[in-house]
N, C-alpha and C positions, 0 to 999 in steps of 0.2 A: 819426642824420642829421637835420640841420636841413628845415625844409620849401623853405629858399630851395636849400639846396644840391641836393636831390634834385631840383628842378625845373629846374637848371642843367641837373645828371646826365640825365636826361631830354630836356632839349630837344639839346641836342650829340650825342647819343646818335639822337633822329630825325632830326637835320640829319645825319648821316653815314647814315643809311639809303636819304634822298631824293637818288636818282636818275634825274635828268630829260633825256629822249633824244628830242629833234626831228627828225623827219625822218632819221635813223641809223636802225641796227643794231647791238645789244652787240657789241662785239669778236670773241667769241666763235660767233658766227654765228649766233646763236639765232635765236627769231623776232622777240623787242623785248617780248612782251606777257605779263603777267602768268597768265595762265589755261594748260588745256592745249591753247585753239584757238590760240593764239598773237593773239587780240584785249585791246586794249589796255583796255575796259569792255565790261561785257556786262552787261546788265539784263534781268528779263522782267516780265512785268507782275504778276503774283504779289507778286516785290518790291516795287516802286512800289508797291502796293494795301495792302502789309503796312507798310511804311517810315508814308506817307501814314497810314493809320488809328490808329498809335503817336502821329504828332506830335500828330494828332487829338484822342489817350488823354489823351497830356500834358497841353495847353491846357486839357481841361475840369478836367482833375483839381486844376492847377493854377490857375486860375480860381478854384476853390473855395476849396484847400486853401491856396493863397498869401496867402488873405485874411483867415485866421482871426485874425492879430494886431493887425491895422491899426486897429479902433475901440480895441481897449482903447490901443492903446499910442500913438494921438494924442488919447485921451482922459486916458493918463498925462502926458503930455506940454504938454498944456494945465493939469491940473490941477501939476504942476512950475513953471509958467514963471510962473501964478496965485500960487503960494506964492514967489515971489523967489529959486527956484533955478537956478540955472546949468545944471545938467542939465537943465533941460527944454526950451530950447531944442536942446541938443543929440540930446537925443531926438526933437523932430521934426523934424529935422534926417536923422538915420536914418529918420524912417519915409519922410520924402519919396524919399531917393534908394531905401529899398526898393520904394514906388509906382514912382518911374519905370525901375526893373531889370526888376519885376514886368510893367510895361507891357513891355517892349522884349523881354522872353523871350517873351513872351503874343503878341507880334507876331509874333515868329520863327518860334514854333511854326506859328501859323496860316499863314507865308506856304510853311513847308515841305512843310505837307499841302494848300495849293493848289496848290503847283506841281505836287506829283507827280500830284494829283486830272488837274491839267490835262496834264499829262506821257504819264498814260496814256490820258486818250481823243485828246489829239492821235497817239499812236504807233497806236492804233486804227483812227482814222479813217485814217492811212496806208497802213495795212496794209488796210483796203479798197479804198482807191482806187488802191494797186500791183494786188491779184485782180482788181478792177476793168478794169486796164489790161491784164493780163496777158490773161483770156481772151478781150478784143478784139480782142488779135493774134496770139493761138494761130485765135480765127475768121479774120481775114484768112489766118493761111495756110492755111487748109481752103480759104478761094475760089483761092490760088495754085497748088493742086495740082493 
């Protein structure tokens, strides 16, 4: 199988998967949500901290490792286009749009492991300022008693 056709096979295949229910209930009475609380996402910060520190992996690893081609191969590339060959414009041609993939994946990574960075101390900080709220009205009704 061709790579174009298996990527047909594949996406027709997801697109018959996804199904999207606003404000309903399946047919069948369920609860709507994929878990066995019946909520529709659930996260804990474990996740977020672990998701967050991979994108983290990635970026640096990447950073490095993305870069080991790029001198020699717009130094090929110059010395190509120096000698009156045709490929070597075409060659840096490839390196540039590999710089700017490189950049825009480098960017992705990083804004994935901010959010989540920021994801969990905002759900943190929530999560004291609800114990926060909470035991100031469990006090009010000790004065109501």
């Amino acid at each position: 199988m061709t790579f174009d056709a298996e990527w047909a096979a594949l996406r027709a295949e997801s697109t018959q998967r996804v199904d999207m229910r606003l404000n309903s209930i399946p047919a069948d009475g369920g609860s709507g949500g994929g878990g066995p609380s019946g909520a529709d996402l659930a996260v804990n910060q474990d996740n977020l901290g672990a998701i967050g520190h991979d994108a983290y992996g990635l970026r640096t690893r990447l950073s490095k490792d993305g870069d080991h081609a790029r001198p020699s191969t717009f130094d090929a590339a110059i010395a190509l286009t120096n000698g009156n060959f045709t490929s070597g414009s075409a060659l840096l041609k490839v390196h540039d749009r590999w710089n700017t993939h490189m950049k825009t994946l480098l960017d992705a990574c990083a804004q994935i492991s901010n959010h989540l960075d920021y994801s969990k101390a905002a759900h943190a900080k929530d999560d004291v300022q609800i114990g926060g709220d909470l035991i100031s009205v469990s006090k009010l009704n000790d004065y109501l008693k």
